[in-house]
C-alpha positions in Angstrom: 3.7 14.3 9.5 6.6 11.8 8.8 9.8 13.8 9.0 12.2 10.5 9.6 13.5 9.7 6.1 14.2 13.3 5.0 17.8 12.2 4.8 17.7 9.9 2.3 15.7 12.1 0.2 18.7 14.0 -0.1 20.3 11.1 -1.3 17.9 9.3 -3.6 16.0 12.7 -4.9 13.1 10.7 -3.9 9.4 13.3 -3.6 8.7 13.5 -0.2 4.9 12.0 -1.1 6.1 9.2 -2.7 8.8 8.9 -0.1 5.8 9.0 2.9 3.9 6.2 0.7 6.5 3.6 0.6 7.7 4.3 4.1 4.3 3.6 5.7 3.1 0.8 2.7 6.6 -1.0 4.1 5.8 -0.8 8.0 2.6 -2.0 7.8 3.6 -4.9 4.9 5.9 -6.3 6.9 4.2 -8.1 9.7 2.6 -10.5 6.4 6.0 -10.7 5.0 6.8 -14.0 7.1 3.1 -15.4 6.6 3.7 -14.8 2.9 7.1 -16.7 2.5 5.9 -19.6 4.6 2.7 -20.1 2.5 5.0 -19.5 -1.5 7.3 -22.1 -0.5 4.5 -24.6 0.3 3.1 -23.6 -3.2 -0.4 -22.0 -2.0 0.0 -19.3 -4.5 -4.0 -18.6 -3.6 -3.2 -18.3 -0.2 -0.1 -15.6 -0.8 -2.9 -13.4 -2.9 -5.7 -14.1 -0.4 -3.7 -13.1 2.6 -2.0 -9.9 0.6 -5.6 -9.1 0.0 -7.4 -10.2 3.4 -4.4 -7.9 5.2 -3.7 -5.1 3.0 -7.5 -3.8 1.8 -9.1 -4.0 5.1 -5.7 -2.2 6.9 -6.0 0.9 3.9 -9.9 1.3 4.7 -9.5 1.0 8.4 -6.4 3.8 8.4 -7.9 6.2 6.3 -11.5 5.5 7.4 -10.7 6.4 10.9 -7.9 9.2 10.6 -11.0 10.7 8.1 -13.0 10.2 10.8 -10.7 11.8 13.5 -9.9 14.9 11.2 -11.1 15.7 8.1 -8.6 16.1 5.4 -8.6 18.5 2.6 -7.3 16.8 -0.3 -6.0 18.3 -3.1 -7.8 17.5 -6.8 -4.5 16.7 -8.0 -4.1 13.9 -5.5 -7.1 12.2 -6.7 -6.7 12.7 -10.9 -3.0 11.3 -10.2 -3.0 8.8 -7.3 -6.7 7.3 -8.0 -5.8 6.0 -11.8 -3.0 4.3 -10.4 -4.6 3.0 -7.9 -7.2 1.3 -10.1 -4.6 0.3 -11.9 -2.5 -1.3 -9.9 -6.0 -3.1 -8.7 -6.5 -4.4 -12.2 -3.5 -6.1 -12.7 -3.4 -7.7 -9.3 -6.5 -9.4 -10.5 -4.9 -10.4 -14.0 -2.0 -11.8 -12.0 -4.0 -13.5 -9.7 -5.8 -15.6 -12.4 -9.1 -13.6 -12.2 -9.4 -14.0 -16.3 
């Protein structure tokens, strides 16, 4: 359980859930965040997508894949009906951005 940024929920009023997401979507983000800046200022713009893709989907499957596989997690049904549409979402319009249309 990630009990290190309680404080600053306090401060910002910020749901713990959504707090948890952006703490651990930050930690492992960062590690590209170099790669990434190196590539944009060379003007790959493929390259920035590719590699936020090639890093990112592979790194979400592998975590929850084998913490699933560790421990089965119940999740609750209003998880899914919230999280999941934004998800997909989120999915689409990466692709729109990235010049998939």
């Amino acid at each position: 359980m990630l009990t290190a940024p309680a404080p600053s929920r306090t401060i910002f009023l910020i749901p713990p859930l959504l707090l948890g997401m952006l703490v651990l979507g930050f930690g492992t983000s960062l590690p590209e965040l170099p790669v990434c800046t190196v590539v944009a200022r060379r003007g790959e713009d493929g390259m920035v997508l590719g590699n936020a893709l090639g890093f990112s989907l592979p790194n979400t499957l592998a975590v929850v894949g084998l913490a699933g596989a560790i421990s089965p997690m119940d999740i609750e049904p209003v998880l899914l009906s919230r999280d999941l549409p934004v998800v997909a979402g989120l999915n689409v319009l990466l692709f729109v951005l990235g010049g998939g249309f």
